[in-house]
GUKOLGU-711255 format. One record per residue (C-alpha): residue number from 1; x negated, y, z negated. Coordinates in steps of 0.2 Angstrom, whole numbers, plus 2048, in hexadecimal, padded with zeros to 3 digits. Layout:
<sites>
<NUM,<X,Y,Z>>,
...
</sites>
This chain:
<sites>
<1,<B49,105,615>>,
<2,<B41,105,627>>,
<3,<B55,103,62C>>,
<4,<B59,113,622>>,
<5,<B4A,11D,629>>,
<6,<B45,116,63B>>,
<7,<B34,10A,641>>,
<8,<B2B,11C,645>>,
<9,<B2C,11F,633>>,
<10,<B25,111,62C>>,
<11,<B18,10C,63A>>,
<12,<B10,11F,636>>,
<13,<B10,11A,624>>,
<14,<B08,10B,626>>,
<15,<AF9,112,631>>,
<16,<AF6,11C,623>>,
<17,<AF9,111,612>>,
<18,<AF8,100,619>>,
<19,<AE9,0F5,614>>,
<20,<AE6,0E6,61B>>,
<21,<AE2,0D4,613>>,
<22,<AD7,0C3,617>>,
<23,<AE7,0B8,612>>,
<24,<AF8,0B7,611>>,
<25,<AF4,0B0,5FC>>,
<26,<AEA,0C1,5FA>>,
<27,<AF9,0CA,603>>,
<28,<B06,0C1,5F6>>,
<29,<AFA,0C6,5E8>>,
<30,<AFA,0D8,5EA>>,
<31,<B0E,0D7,5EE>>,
<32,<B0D,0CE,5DB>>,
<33,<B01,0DC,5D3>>,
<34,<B0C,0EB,5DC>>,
<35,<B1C,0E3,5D3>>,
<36,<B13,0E0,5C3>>,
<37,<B0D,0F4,5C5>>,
<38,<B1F,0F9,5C8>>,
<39,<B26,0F2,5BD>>,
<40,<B19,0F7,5AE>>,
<41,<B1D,108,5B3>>,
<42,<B30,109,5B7>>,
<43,<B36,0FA,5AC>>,
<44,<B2A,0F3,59E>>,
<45,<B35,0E4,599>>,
<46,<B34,0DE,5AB>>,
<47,<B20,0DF,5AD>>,
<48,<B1E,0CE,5AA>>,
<49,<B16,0C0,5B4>>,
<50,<B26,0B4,5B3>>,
<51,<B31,0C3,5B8>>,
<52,<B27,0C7,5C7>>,
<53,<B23,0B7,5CD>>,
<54,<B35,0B3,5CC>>,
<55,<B39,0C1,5D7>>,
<56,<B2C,0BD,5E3>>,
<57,<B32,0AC,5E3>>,
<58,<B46,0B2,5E5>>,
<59,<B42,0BE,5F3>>,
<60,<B35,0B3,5FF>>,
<61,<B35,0BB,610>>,
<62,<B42,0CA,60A>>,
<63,<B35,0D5,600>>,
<64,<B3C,0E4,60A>>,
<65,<B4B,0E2,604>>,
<66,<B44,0DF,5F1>>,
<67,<B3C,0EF,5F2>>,
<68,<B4B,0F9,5F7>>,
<69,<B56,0F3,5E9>>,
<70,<B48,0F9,5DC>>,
<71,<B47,109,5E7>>,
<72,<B5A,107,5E6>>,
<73,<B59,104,5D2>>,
<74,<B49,10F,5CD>>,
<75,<B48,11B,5DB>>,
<76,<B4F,12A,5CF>>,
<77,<B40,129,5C5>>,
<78,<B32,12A,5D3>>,
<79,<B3C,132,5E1>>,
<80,<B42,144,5E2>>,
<81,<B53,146,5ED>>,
<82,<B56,155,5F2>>,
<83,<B6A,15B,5F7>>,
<84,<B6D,147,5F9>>,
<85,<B76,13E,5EA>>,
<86,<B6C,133,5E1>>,
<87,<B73,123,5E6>>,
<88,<B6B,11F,5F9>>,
</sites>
């Protein structure tokens, strides 16, 4: 999403939301944990362990780009969009 928005965008928001980890496992844990969340509240029958750690798997290294296509997918149901069609 950085592309879409611009690097000033996203480095403001990650002075003000990003909290740092010990270890790359605890950094891949609460990538796991915010997945699992997203899914429990956006699409139940995906808020599995074996789902999520699938996609974790599938999109090693691109992460970004895993988010965007749920922001993509869900986006209508947690993102208001004002005079822009509802398709990014």
């Amino acid at each position: 999403m950085t592309g879409m928005f611009g690097s000033g965008f996203h480095m403001s928001a990650q002075r003000n939301s990003c909290e740092c980890v010990d270890s790359k496992e605890e950094a891949l844990q609460r990538k796991h944990d915010l997945l699992l969340d997203f899914f429990s509240r956006h699409d139940p029958e995906q808020a599995t362990e074996e789902q999520v750690s699938g996609l974790m798997e599938k999109w090693k290294g691109k992460l970004g780009k895993l988010y965007m296509e749920l922001a993509i997918k869900y986006g209508k149901a947690f993102v208001t969009f004002d005079g822009i069609k509802d398709e990014l």
